[in-house]
C-alpha positions as CSV (number, residue, x, y, z in Angstrom):
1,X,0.0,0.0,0.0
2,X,1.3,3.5,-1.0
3,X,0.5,6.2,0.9
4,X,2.0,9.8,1.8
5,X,2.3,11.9,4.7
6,X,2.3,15.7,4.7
7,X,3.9,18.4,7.5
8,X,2.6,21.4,7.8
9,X,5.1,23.8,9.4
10,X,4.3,28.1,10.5
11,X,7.1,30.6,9.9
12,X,7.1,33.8,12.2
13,X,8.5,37.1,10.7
14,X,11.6,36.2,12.3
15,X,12.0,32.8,10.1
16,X,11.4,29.9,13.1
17,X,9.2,27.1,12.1
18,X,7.1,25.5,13.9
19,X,5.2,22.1,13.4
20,X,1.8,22.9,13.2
21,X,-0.1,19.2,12.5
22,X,-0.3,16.5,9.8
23,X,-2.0,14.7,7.5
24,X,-2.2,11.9,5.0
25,X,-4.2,14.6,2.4
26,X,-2.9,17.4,0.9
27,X,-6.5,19.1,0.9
28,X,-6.5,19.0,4.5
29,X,-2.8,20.1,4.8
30,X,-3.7,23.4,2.6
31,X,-6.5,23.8,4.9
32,X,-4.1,23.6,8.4
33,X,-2.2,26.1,6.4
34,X,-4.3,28.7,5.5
35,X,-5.8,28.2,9.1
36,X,-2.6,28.9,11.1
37,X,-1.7,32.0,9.2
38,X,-1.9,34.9,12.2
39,X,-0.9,38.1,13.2
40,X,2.3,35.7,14.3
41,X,3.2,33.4,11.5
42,X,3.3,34.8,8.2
43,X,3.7,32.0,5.8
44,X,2.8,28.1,6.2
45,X,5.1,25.7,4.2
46,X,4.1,21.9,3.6
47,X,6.3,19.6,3.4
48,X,5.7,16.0,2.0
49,X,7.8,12.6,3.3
50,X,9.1,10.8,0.6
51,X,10.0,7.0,0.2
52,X,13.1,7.8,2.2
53,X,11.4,9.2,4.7
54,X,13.4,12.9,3.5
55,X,11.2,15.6,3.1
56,X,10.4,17.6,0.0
57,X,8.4,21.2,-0.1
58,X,5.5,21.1,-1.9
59,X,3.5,24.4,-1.7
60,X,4.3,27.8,0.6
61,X,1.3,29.7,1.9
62,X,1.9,33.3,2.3
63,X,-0.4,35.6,4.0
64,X,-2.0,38.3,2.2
């Protein structure tokens, strides 16, 4: 069975990231994004975990 797991991860103005949650759909992983964007984070990134278990950027979310 193949399946893929997605990290969605905030970014503050002064560049930390923080984990914010996961999830096996990338729907639901835009939707964590777009969620979590404050007054404090200013961009979301997600992150998918590929066969090696390594993980690859797939989208950045950027508040408006």
């Amino acid at each position: 069975m193949n399946w893929e797991l997605y990290e969605v991860w905030s970014v503050d103005a002064d560049g930390h990231e923080s984990l914010v949650d996961t999830s096996k759909d990338l729907k639901k992983a835009r939707q964590l994004a777009e969620e979590s964007l404050t007054d404090e984070y200013v961009e979301c990134i997600i992150y998918r975990e590929n066969e090696d278990g390594e993980l690859e950027e797939v989208e950045v979310i950027v508040k408006e």
